[in-house]
C-alpha positions in Angstrom: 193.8 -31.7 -35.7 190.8 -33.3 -37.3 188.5 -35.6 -36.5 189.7 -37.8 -38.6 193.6 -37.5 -37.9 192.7 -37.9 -34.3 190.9 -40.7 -35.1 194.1 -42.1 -36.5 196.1 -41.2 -33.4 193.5 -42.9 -31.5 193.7 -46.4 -33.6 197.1 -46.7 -33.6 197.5 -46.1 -29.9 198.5 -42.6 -29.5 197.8 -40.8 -26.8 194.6 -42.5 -26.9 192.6 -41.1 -23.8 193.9 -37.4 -24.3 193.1 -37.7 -28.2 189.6 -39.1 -27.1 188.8 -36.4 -25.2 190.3 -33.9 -27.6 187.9 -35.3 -30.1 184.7 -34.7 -27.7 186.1 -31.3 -26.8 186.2 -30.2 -30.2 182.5 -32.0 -31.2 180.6 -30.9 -28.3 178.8 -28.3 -29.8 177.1 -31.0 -32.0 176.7 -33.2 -30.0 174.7 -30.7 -27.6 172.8 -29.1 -30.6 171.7 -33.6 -31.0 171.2 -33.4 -27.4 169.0 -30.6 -26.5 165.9 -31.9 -28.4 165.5 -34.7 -25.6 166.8 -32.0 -22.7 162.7 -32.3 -22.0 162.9 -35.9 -21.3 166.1 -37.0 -20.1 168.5 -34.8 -17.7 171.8 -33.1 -20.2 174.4 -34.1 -18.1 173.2 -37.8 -18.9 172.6 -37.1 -22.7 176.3 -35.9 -22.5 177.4 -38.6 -21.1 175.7 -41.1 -23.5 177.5 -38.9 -26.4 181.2 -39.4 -25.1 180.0 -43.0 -24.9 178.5 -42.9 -28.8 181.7 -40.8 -29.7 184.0 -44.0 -28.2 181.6 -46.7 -30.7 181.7 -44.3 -33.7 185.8 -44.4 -33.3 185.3 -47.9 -32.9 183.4 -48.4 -35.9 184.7 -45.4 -38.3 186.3 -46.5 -41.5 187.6 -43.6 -43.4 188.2 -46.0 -46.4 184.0 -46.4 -47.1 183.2 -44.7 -50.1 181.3 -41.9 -48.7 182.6 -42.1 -45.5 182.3 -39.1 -43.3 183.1 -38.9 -39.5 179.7 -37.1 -38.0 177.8 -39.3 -40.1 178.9 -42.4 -38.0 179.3 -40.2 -34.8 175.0 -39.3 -35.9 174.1 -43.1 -36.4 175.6 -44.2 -33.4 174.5 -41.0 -31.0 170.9 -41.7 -32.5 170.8 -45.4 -31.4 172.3 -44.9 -28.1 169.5 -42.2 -27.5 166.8 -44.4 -29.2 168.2 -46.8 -26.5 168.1 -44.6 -23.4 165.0 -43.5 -24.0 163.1 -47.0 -24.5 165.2 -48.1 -21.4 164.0 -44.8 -19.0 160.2 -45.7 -20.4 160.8 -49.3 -19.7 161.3 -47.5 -15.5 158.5 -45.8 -16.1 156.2 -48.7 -16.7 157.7 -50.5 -13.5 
């Protein structure tokens, strides 16, 4: 399936946790070439995490009807910011 028809399955209710983790199995290698620039910093396993977490926003928020719209464009917005957000909140540690 696509991302985008298991996105549908996902909305309307369908197998919704399989389909979920159907759609991170079949993005992970993106999502661990947008990891592996911050594998330095932050530990993988934890920048995994926070892209299954992205990946359940971006289905959240994904509206196939916006002109324009395009899947790993949302899923790149919302893995950015959750990153962005990580990473301010392990310097925040640091400081303390």
């Amino acid at each position: 399936m696509t991302n985008e028809e298991l996105i549908s399955e996902i909305k309307s209710g369908h197998n919704k946790a399989d389909n979920l983790l159907q759609l991170f199995s079949q993005n992970r290698g993106i999502l661990y070439r947008w990891s592996k620039p911050l594998s330095d910093s932050c530990d993988m396993s934890d920048l995994m995490q926070e892209s299954f977490i992205a990946l359940c926003d971006a289905v959240a928020y994904y509206d196939p009807e916006h002109e324009n719209a395009s899947f790993l464009k949302c899923l790149r917005f919302h893995i950015m910011n959750h990153f962005r957000d990580m990473i301010q909140s392990l310097d925040r540690k640091s400081v303390v």
